[in-house]
N, C-alpha and C positions, 0 to 999 in steps of 0.2 A: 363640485366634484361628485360624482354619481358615486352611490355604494357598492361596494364588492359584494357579489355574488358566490355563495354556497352553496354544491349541490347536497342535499342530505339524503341518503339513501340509506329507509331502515324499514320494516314492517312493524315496528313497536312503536304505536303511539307514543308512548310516554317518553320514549329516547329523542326521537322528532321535537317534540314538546319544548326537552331539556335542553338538546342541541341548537334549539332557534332561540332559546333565551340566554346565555351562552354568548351566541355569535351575535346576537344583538347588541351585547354590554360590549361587543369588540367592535360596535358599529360597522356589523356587517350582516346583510340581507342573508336569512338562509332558504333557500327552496326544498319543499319536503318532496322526497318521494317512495313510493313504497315495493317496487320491486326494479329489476335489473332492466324489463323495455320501457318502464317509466323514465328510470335515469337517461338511458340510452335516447331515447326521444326528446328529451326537455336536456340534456347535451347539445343537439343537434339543431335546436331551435334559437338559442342564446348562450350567450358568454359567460364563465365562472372562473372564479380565480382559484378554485379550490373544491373539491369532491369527499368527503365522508360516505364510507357506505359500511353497512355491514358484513359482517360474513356471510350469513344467512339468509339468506331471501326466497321468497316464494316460488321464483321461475328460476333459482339457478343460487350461484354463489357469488361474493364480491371478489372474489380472482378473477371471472370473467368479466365484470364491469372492467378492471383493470387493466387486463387484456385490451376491452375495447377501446378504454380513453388513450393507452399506448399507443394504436392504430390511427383511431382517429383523431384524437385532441392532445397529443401528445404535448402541449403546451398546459394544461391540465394537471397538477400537483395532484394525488389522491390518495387519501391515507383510510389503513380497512381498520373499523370496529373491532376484536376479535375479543372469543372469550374470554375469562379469566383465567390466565393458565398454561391457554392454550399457545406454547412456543411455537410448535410446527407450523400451527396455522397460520402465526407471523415472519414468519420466514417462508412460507409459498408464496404469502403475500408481496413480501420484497420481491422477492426473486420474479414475479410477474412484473414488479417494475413500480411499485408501489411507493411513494412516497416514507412513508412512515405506519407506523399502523399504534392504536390506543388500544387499553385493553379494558374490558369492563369486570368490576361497577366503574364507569366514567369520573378518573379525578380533571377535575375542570384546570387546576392549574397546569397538568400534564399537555391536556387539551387547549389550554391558551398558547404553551410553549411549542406547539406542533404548529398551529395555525397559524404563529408568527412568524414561526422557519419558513411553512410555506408559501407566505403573502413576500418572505425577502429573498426569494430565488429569481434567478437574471435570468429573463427569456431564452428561452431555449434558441439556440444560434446552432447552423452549419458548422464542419468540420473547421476549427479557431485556423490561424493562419499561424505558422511557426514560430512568426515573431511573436506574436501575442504569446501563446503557449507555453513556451520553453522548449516544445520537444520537438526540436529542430530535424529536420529531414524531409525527404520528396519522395521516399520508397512509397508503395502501397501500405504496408505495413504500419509506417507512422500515420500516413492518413488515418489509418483503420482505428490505432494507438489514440489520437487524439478524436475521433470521431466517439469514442468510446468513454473518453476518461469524460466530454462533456455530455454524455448519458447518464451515467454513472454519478456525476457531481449533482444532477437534480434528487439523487434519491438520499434518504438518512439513512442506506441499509447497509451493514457493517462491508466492509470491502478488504479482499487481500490479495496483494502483489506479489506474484511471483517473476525470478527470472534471475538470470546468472548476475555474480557479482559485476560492477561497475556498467549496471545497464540502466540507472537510473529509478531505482524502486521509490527516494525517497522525493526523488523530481517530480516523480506523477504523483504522491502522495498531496504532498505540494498546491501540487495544480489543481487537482479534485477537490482539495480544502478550498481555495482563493474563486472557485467559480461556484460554490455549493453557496444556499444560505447561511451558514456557518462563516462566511469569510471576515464579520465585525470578529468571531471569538479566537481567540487561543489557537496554536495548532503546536502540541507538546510532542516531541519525539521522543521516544525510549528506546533503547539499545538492549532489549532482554538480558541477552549474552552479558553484558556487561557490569551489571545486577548481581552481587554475590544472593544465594537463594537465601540465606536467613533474613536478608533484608528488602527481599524481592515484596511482600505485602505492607510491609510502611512506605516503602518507596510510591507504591501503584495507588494502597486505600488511605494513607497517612496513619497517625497514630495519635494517642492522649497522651497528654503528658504524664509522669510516672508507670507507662505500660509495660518498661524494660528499663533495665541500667541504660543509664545515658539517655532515657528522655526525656530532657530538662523542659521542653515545650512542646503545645500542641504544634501537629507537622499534617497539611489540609491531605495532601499527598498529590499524588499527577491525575488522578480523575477529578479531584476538584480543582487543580489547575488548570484542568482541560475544560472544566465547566461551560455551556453553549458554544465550544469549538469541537476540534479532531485531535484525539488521543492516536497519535503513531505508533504505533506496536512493530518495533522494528525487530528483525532474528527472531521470530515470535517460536520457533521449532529450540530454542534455549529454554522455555518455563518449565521449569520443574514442574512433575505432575501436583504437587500436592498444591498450587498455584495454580494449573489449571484448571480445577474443582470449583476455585474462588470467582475468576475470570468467567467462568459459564454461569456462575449466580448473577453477577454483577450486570455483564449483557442483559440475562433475560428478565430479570428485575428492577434494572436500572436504577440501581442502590447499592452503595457502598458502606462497609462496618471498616471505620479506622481499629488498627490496633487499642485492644483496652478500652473499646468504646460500646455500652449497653443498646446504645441506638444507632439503625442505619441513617444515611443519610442519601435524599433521593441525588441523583447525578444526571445530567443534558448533555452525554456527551455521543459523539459518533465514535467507531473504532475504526482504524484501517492497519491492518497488520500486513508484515512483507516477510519473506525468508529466500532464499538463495537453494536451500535444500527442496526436496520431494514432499511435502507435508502427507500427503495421501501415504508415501512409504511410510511414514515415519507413526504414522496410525497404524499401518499394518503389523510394522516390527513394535508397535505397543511403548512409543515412546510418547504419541500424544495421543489424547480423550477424542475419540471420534465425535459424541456429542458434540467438542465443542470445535473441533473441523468443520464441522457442517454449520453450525452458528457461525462464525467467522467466514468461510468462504460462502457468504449470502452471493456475492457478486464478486468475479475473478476476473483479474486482469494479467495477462503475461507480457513484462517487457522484453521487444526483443532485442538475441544478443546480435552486435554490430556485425557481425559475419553475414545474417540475415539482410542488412540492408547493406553492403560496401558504398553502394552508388553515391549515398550521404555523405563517405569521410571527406569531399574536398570541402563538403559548405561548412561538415563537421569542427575541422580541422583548422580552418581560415578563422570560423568564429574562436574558438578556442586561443588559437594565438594573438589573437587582436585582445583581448579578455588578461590574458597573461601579462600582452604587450601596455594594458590600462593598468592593470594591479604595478608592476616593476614603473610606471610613468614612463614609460620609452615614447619618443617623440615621431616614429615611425615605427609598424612591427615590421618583421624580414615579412618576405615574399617566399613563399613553398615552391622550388622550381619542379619542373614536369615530372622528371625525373624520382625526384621526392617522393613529389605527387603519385604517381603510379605505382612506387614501392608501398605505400602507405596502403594502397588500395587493394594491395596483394598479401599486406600482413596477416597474417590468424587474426591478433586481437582477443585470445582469450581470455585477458583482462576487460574487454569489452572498451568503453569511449573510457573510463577512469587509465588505463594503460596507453589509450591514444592521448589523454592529455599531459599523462606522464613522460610519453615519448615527448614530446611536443616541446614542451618545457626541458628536459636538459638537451634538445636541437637547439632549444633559444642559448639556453648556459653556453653551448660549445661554438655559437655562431659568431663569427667576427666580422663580418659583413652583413650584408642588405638581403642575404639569399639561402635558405635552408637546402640545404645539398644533401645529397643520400649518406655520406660517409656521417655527415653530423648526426641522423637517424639514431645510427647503433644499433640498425638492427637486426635480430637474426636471420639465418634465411627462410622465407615466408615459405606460409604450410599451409596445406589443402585443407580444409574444412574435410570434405570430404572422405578422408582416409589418414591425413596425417600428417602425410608424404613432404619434403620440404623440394622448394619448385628451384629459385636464382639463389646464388650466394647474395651475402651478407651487404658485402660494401664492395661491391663490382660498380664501376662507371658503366660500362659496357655489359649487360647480363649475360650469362655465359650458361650451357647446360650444367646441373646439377650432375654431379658425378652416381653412377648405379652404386644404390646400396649392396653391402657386402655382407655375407653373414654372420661376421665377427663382428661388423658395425652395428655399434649400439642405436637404437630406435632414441630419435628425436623426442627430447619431452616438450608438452606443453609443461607454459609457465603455472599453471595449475598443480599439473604432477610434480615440477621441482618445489612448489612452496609446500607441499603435502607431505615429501620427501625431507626438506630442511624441519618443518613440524616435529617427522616423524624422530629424524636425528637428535631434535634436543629433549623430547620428551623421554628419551632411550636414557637418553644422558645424565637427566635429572631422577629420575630410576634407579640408574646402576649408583648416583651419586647416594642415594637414601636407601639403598639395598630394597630396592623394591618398596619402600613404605610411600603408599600413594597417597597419603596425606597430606607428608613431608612434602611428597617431591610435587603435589596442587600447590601448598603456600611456593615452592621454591619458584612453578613457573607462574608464579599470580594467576593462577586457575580455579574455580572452586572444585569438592572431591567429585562432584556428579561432571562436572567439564572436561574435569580428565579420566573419568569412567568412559564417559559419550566418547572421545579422540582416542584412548586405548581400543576400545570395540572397532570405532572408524576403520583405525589404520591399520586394524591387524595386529598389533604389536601384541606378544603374549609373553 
């Protein structure tokens, strides 16, 4: 078996030097070179499993080597040198597309653990096929979706997922873990939101035992559970600021302090966070650290919502029940007749595919036959994307014109607006129930005090 090739691209001897001694005990050949048309030429000439270059070079920067092995050698892993310190500079670097990037003075076990990420990434492959994927669909959009998420999974550069509730944030998370070098490690999900905040940095950096009442034992926390996998930072627009202070260390240093503990300890983890909300707003109105906006959204991906692709719900919708029809053992699932079919394809969907599967499933509960028919749907009458507007009644066999709206006629909600509205009514409720003390009425609705500060602000309620 011939040796793996390393391009080394630096103008400092002694780092050349250090780096081929190094990749030698990793039995791997390194090729030295010393500026950016060096590399770019002895690219061009022969095969490398992998590219170190520096920042700095004599004829240009290592973001433009980056650029070029992107273009041309896209098959090419390639992680940048960068100073000590320098954060921005590791994150241009990602964001050109960079594999990873070391920061000097060069710790070699850092540098072992990079090189090993990068010698265990799966060839870079065309747009995956649905099946393989998960993210089923024929729109352009999902092309685009997964042509992306397998871009994205060759890089270790933090990644976050935006896009409306039930579109699939934590699918593609998922997916990007299982095709990344990372796929031997761990892939930890966390629900922010769901974190009361005094216990939001034992949960994330663990803790020593005796650092609070009740720690009977040391707890590693979910960065060292995440250890050479992907930490999911799911509702990531939920961390309390004083959290998000901790989280932008932890990124840029790649080291964690457990509660109660005098010494950090390094961590190998990637981050991929998601939210449902605006995060760019949520900077603006000063509810997160734009520092660590920009840390975090190195690389963006937006799932989209089902209204955007309709064309998908039959393959959608077919897989889904077949899926239902394995989970219940039913020995045949019903058949979606046309009719169905075409209501399905006219719904909103504001709930996005999670509301299309939830349809789906009690069509199955109310189906007493071999055949899902429109009336089993239950559903309301479908609404334009576009404006609002609602098109066919409900549970017509036959579709019939929508009658003209009246001006006493109340405007159609989405199921967005009623669940926002139901929110808003029991938060009123538990309020007027503690006369206003929003402490009381956080323990009453199992919220923490900052959760029902954020949903008071939200909703308006004054």
């Amino acid at each position: 078996m011939s040796t793996a090739r390393v391009l080394v691209v630096d103008d400092e001897r002694d780092i050349r030097e250090l780096l081929g001694v190094a990749l030698a005990r990793m039995q791997l050949e390194a090729v030295p070179a010393e500026t950016v048309a060096d590399g770019q030429r002895l690219l061009a000439e022969g095969d490398f499993a992998l590219c170190l270059t520096d920042m700095r070079l004599p004829d240009g920067n290592g973001i433009a080597l980056v650029e070029h092995i992107q273009q041309h050698h896209p098959g090419v892993p390639v992680a940048v040198i960068t100073a000590y310190g320098n954060a921005q500079a590791a994150v241009d670097s990602l964001k050109a597309g960079a594999f990873d990037f070391v920061s000097k003075p060069l710790q070699l076990e850092q540098l072992r653990k990079l090189v090993n990420d990068a010698l265990r990434l799966p060839a870079r492959r065309p747009d995956a096929s649905a099946d393989d994927s998960g993210l089923l669909g024929d729109a352009p959009v999902m092309h685009a979706l997964r042509d992306l998420v397998t871009r994205v999974a060759r890089s270790q550069a933090p990644l976050h997922i935006s896009g409306e509730s039930g579109t699939g944030k934590e699918r593609v998370a998922r997916l990007v873990h299982r095709q990344s070098a990372r796929a031997d490690g761990p892939f930890v999900p966390v629900n922010c939101g769901a974190i009361p905040s005094e216990l939001m940095e034992s949960e994330l950096f663990g803790h020593v035992r005796g650092a609070f009442t009740g720690a009977a034992r040391d707890n590693p926390g979910l960065f060292q559970a995440a250890e050479g996998g992907t930490l999911f930072l799911d509702e990531i627009a939920e961390l309390p600021l004083s959290m998000q202070v901790k989280l932008l260390r932890a990124l840029q240093e790649r080291v964690v302090r457990p509660v109660g503990a005098r010494d950090e300890i390094p961590v190998n983890v990637r981050i991929i966070s998601a939210t449902n909300v605006d995060l760019a707003q949520c900077v603006a109105d000063g509810r997160f650290r734009q520092d660590l906006y920009y840390r975090l959204n190195v690389v963006a991906v937006q799932t989209p919502a089902l209204r955007e692709h309709p064309e998908d719900i039959p393959l959608l919708a077919e897989h889904i029940v077949r899926a239902i029809a394995d989970r219940h053992e039913l020995a045949q699932p019903p058949v979606i007749d046309s009719a169905a079919m075409q209501r399905l394809m006219t719904h909103g969907f504001a709930g996005n595919v999670r509301e299309l599967e939830n349809v789906l499933e009690r069509a199955m509960t109310l189906c007493t036959g071999s055949t899902i028919t429109v009336g089993e749907l239950r559903l309301e009458a479908p609404r334009n994307p576009a404006n609002g507007t609602s098109g066919a009644p409900a549970s017509a066999t036959e579709p019939a014109p929508a009658p003209p709206p009246t001006e006493d006629a109340p405007e159609p909600q989405s199921l967005e607006a009623r669940m926002q509205a139901m929110e808003r009514d029991a938060i009123v409720e538990a309020l007027e129930a503690t006369r206003w003390n929003r402490t009381r009425a956080a323990e009453r609705l199992g919220l923490s005090f900052r959760q029902l500060r954020y949903k008071i602000k939200k909703l308006g309620i004054e």
